[in-house]
N, C-alpha and C positions, 0 to 999 in steps of 0.2 A: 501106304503111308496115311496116315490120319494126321494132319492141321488143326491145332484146338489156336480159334481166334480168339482170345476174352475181353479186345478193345473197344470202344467203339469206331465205327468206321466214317462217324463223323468228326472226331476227335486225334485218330490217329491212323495211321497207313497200313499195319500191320493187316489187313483184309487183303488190300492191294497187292499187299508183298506177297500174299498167300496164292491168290492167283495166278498172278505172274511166273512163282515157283512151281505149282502143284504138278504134276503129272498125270496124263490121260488114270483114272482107275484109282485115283486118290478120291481122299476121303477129307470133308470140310466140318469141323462142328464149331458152331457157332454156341458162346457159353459167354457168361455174365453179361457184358454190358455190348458184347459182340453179335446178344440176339436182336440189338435194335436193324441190324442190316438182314433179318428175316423178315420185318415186315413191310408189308405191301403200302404203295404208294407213298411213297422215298423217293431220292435225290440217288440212294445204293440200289434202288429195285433193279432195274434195268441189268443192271449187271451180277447181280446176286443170281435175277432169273437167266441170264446165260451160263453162268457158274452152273446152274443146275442142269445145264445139257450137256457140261463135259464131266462133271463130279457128281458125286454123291453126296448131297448137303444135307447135314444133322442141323437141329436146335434143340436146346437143353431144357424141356417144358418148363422147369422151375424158373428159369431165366427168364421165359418168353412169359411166364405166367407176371411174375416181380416187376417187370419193365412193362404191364399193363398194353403187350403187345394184342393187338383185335385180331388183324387178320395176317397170316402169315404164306409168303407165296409158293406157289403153288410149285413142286417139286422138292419142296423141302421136306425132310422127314423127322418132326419133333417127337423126340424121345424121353427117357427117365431117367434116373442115376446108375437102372441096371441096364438098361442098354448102352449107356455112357462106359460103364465096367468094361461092357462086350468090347464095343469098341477098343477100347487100350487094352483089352487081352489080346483082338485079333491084328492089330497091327502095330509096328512102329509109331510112333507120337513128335511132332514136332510142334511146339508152342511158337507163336507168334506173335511178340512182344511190345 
């Protein structure tokens, strides 16, 4: 299953609720305003970076590039709009609202 967050997770719970639901082998992408919970040294790090030891966590370069994100921690793996494609070709999608 792939999880696209597009909130932010200072703003709204939808990150939370993603966690909370995901399953061991799921898949997390963080997309528009959902890549500020990528970057390091946050209020979200601490748990973004445990997210990344049961999940596979995405960020949406053009996302992370727009919100003028520096540094992004470490486990996460930012990607483009064709590995974005990839993604929604190889699994199920559930949005997080």
């Amino acid at each position: 299953m792939l999880h696209m967050v597009n909130k932010s997770p200072f703003q709204n719970g939808g990150l939370d609720s993603c966690l909370r639901f995901a399953s061991a082998g799921d898949c997390i992408l963080l997309m528009e305003d959902a890549a500020f919970a990528a970057a390091t040294g946050t209020a979200k790090s601490a748990e973004v970076e445990a997210a990344c030891k049961k999940f596979k966590v995405y960020a949406l370069s053009a996302d992370i590039k727009a919100r003028a994100v520096k540094s992004v921690i470490e486990g996460i793996e930012v990607i483009d709009y064709a590995g974005f494609v990839d993604l929604v070709d190889q699994n199920k999608t559930h949005s997080w609202l």
